[in-house]
C-alpha positions in Angstrom: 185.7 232.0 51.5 183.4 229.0 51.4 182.8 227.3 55.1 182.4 223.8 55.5 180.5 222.7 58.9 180.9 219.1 60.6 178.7 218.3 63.2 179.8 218.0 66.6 177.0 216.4 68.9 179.9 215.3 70.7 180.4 211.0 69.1 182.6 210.8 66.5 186.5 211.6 65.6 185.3 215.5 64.5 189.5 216.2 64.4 190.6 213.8 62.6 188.0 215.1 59.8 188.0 218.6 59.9 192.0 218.3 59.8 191.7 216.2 56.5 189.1 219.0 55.2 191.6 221.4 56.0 194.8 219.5 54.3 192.2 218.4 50.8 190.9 221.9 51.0 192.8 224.9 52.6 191.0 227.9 50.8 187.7 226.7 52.5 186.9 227.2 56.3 186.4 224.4 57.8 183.9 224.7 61.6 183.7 222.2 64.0 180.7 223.5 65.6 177.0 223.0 67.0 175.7 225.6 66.4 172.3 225.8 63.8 173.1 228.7 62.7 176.6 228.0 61.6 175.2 224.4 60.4 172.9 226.0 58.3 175.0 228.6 56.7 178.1 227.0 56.0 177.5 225.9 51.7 178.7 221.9 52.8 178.1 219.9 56.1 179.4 217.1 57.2 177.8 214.5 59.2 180.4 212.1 61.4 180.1 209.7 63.9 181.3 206.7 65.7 179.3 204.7 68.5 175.6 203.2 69.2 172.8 205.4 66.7 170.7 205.5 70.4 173.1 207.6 71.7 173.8 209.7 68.6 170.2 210.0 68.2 169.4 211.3 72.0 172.5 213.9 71.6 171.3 215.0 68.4 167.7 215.7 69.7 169.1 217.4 73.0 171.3 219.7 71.0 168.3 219.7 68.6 171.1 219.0 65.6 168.2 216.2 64.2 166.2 219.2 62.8 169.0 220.7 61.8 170.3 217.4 60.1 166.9 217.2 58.3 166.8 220.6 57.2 170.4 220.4 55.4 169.5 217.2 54.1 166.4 218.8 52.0 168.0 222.3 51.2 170.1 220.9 48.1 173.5 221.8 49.6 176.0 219.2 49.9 175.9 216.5 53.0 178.4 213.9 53.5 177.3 211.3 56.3 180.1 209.2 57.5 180.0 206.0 59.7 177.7 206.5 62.1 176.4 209.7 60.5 175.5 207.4 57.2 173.3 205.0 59.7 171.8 207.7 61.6 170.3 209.3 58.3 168.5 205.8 58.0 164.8 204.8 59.1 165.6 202.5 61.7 168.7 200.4 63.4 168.6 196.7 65.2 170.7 198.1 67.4 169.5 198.4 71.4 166.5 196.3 70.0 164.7 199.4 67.6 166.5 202.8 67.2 164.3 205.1 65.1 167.3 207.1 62.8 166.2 210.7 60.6 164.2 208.9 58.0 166.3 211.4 55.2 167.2 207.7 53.3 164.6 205.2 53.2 166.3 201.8 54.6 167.7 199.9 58.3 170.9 199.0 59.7 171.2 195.8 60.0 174.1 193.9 62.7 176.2 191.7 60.6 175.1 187.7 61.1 176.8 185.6 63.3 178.5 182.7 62.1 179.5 183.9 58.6 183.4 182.8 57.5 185.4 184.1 54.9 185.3 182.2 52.2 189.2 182.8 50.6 190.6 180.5 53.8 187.4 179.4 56.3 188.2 181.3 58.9 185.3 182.9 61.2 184.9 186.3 60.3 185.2 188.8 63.2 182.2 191.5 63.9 182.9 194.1 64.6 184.4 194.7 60.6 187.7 196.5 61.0 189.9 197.1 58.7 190.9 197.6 55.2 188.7 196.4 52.5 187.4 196.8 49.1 184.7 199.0 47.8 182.6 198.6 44.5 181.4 202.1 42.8 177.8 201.2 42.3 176.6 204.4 40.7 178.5 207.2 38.7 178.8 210.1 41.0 181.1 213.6 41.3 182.6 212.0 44.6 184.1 209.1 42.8 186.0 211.2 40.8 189.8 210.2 40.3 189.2 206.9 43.0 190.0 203.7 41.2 187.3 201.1 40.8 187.8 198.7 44.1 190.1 201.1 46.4 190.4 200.2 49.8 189.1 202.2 52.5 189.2 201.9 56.1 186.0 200.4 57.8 185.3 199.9 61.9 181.4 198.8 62.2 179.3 196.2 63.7 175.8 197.2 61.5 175.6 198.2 58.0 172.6 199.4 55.8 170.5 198.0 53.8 168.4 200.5 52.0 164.8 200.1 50.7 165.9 201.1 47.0 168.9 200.5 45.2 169.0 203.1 43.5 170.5 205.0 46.5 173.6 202.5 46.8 176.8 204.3 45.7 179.0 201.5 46.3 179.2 197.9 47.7 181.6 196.0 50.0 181.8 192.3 50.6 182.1 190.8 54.1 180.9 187.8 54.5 177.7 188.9 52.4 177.7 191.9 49.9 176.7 195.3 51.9 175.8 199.0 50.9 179.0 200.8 52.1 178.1 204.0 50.2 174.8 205.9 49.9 173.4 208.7 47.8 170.1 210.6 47.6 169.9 213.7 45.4 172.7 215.9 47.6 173.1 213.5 50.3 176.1 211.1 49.8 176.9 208.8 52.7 179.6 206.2 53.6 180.5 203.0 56.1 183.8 203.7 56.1 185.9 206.1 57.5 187.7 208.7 54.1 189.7 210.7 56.9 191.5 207.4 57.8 191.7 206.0 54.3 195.0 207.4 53.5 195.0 208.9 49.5 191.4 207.6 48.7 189.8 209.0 51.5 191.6 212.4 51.0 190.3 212.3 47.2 186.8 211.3 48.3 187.2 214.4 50.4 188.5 217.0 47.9 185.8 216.0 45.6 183.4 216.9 48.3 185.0 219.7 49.2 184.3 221.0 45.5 181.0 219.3 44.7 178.1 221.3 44.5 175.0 218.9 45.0 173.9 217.5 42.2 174.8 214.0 40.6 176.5 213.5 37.4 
């Protein structure tokens, strides 16, 4: 049986996702786990989180988990990063004035302006972004498979990337200004939003991980 490991430094809903591993995928093992060993082992990892990047970067370097992250990162096997995991596998973040992220993806997280309105009715927009909203397959890639062209998915995030290349953006999202909401480098695909809370999109986004084997159409 194949094992699939998600990361627990302790930030992020690690249930929520290893339950909807478990429902897309239930001949795979999936390990909730921090352990380097098992992290480095299992044939996919998954890289969650929810929070500030400072935090998730001084947990991830007490546990010594960044290491770990970067070695998974260049081994070929499959990574997903979600939310904060996606940001953390960034150069840098605004946030706390200069957070320093794993460098695996060339790029920053940027916080979104304030000010900006939405355009369809004038209205301020609100930051953090929560909610439902639209996202715009920017790249042909195994994890897309059977996911319509603009599905919603479910988003809760004050910062979002902006990578140095776009080559590495996957997908786009509009709020307020067009924004990367999905990255991919080689065997490392990343999104903004949150699959384990986006109801049949998510779960598909899931299953196609759970089944992908590294590589890129």
């Amino acid at each position: 049986m194949s094992t699939i490991a998600v990361i627990d430094y302790g930030m992020g809903n690690l249930r929520s996702v290893a339950k909807a591993l478990e429902h897309v995928a239930p001949n795979v093992s999936v390990l909730v786990t921090a352990d380097a060993d098992e992290i480095l082992s299992a044939e996919r990892v998954v890289f969650p989180g929810v929070g500030a990047l400072r935090d998730c970067m001084a947990e991830l370097q007490r546990l010594q988990l960044d290491r770990v992250v970067k070695e998974v990162a260049a081994s070929g096997k499959p990574l997903l990063g979600i939310c904060l995991g996606m940001q953390a596998l960034l150069d840098s973040s605004e946030e706390n004035g200069g957070t320093r992220g794993l460098g695996t993806i060339s790029g920053q997280a940027l916080h979104f302006a304030a000010g900006q309105v939405d355009a369809s009715n004038g209205e301020p927009l609100k930051v953090p972004h929560m909610g439902w909203n639209q996202v715009r397959q920017a790249a042909l890639h195994p994890l897309w498979r059977d996911i319509a062209q603009d599905s919603r998915f479910y988003f809760v995030h004050s910062y979002y990337v902006k990578p140095v290349s776009q080559v590495n953006s996957a997908a786009m999202t509009h709020y307020g200004q067009d924004f990367t909401s999905a990255l991919v480098a080689d065997n490392v695909f990343a999104v903004q939003f949150h699959p384990e809370k986006s109801q049949q999109a998510g779960l598909t986004l899931l299953r196609n991980f759970a089944e992908w084997d590294g590589g890129c159409l």
